[in-house]
N, C-alpha and C positions, 0 to 999 in steps of 0.2 A: 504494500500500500504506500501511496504517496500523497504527501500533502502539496497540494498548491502553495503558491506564495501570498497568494489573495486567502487561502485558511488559516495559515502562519499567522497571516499579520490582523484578520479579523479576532482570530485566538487572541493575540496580545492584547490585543486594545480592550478587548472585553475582561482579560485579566488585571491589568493596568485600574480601571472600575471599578473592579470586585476591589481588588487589593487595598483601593483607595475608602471602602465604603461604597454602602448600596445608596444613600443618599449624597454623595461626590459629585461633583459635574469637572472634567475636564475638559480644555479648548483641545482644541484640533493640534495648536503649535505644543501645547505642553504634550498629549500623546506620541504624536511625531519624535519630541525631543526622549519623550522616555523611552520609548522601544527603537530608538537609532534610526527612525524610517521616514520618506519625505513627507512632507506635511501633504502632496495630493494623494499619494496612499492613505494618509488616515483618515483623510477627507471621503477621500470612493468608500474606507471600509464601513466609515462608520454612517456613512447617508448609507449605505447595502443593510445593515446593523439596525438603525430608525424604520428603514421599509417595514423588516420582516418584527418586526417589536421585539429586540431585544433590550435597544436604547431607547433613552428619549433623546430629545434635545430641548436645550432655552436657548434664546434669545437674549442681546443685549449684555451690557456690561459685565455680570454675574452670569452670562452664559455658560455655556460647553455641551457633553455628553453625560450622562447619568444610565445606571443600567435601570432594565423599565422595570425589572422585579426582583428578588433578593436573587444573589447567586447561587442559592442551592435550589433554586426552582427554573434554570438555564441547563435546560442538557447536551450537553458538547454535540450531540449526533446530530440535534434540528439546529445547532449553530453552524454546524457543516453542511448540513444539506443547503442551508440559507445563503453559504459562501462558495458553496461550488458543486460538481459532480458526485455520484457515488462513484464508486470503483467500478461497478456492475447493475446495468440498469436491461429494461426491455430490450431498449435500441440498441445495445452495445454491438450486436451482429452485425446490424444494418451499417452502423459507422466505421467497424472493422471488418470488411468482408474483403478488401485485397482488390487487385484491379480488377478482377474477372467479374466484377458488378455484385451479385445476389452469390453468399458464401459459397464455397463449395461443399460444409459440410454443414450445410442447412436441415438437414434430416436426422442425422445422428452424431453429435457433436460430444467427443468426450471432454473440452475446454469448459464446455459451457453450465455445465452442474458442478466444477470444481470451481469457476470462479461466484457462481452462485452460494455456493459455500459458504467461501474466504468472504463475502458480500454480507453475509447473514451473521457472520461470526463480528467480525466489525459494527455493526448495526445492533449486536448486543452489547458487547463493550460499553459503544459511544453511547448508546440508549441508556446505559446505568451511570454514568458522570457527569457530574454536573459542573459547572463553573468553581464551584464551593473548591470541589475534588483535588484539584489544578492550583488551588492556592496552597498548599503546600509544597515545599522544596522538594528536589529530585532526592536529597542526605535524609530528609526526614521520611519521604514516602520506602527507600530500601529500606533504612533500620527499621521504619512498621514493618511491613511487611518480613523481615527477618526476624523480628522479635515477633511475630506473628506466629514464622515456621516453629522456632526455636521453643516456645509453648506448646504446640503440639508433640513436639519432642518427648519433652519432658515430663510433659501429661502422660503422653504413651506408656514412657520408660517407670514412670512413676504407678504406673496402673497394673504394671506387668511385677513393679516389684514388690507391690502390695500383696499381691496372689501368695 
């Protein structure tokens, strides 16, 4: 799977929000300046962002962006869908079918249930994370997650030497 650079940078900016507080409003020049990206990037992401209501916007002196609802109720996966493509969609034949016009393997395709899959399995993921999820660092989410394993461990080993 690959992200776009228009998902990259929609992700940020939505991170950027959350991190600052769900009632925050950022300009356009401060998100640019914080995620290193030009100010017409974060101008496209976040009018793309307002469309689909994730942000708001105000007007005016005390303007900027504001997220439109707490970031644990933003699920990465409709934040993706909102900023670009799936991986695997109906049409994906139709647009990849090679020069010969209408696929060759239109009929029985072993590509097309695997990438159906990998499509389905991603779509669970991004369906269960939310904005919230994402504000924690990459140092804090392994050590959960290892300190997660490492409980089951010792749950195990501790269950078996009770016996």
């Amino acid at each position: 799977m690959k992200f776009s650079a228009q998902e990259e940078y929609g992700l940020r900016c939505l991170m950027q929000l959350a991190r600052h507080g769900d009632d925050v409003s950022l300009t356009i020049p401060q998100l640019a300046r914080l995620e290193g990206i030009t100010s017409a990037n974060a101008a496209k992401m976040m009018r793309m962002l307002r469309r689909t209501g994730f942000v708001k916007s105000t007007r005016g002196q005390a303007g900027g962006y504001a997220l439109a609802r707490p970031s644990d109720a933003i699920v990465i996966g409709d934040v993706l869908v909102s900023l670009g493509s799936p991986l695997f969609d109906d049409g994906f034949c139709d647009r990849h079918s090679g020069a010969k016009g209408p696929c060759a393997h239109i009929g029985d395709c072993s590509l097309r249930p695997l990438l159906r899959r990998v499509q389905d399995a991603v779509d669970q993921v991004m369906g269960r994370l939310t904005l919230r999820d994402l504000l924690h660092s990459e140092v804090d989410r392994v050590s959960k997650e290892r300190g997660a394993v490492s409980l089951t461990v010792v749950s195990a080993s501790t269950r078996t030497a009770e016996r």
